[in-house]
N, C-alpha and C positions, 0 to 999 in steps of 0.2 A: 682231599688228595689221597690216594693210592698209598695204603700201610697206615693210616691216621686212623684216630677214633672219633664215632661219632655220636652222641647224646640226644635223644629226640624224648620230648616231657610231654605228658600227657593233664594235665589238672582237670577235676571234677569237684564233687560234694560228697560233705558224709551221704549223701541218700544214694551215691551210687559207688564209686571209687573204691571212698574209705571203707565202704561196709559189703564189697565182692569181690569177685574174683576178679584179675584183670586177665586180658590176652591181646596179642598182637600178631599184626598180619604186614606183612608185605607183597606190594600188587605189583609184579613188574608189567609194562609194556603189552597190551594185548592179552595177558591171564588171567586167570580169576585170583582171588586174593591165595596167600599160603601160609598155613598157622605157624608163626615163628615160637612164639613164649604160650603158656595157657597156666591156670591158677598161677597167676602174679610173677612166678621166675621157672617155672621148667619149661622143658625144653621137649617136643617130640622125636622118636628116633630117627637121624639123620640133619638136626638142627646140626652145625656145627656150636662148639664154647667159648667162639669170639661172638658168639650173641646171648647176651644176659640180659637180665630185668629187673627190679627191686620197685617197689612201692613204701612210699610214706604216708602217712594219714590221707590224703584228698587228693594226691599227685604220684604218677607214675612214672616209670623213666625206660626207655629201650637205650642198651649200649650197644654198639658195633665194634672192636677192633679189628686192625687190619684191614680196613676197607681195602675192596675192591671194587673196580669196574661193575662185575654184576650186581654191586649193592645199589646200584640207582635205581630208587624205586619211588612208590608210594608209601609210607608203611600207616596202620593202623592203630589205634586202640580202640579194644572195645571192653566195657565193663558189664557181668554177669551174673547175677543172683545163684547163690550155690544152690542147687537143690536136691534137697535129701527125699530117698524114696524108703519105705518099710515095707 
């Protein structure tokens, strides 16, 4: 409902979750997906700070407040191997 929160969990394995990076995507209606979260809780500029993220060993978690209308969506996880370049 409209102004409520909402909690959507992600669960994996150490071989991918617990041991990268997580990010999340939300797909509205006809779009392509849009980066909400990236390494595990930030945020890109123009996310709004009723959307957070936290991960625990093997499981991730997206929070909403405030829902709105336009939060009807899809939303994603996806887990990512950091990679470091020299």
């Amino acid at each position: 409902a409209p102004g409520q929160k909402v909690t959507i969990s992600c669960s994996g394995s150490s071989s991918n979750i617990e041991n990268e990076n997580v990010s999340w995507y939300q797909q509205l209606p006809g779009t392509a997906p849009k980066l909400l979260i990236y390494d595990n809780n930030k945020r890109p500029s123009g996310i709004p700070d009723r959307v957070s993220a936290s991960k625990s060993g093997s499981s991730a978690t997206l929070g909403i407040t405030g829902l709105q209308t336009g939060d009807e969506a899809v939303y994603y996880c996806q887990s990512m191997q950091a990679v470091l370049s020299f």
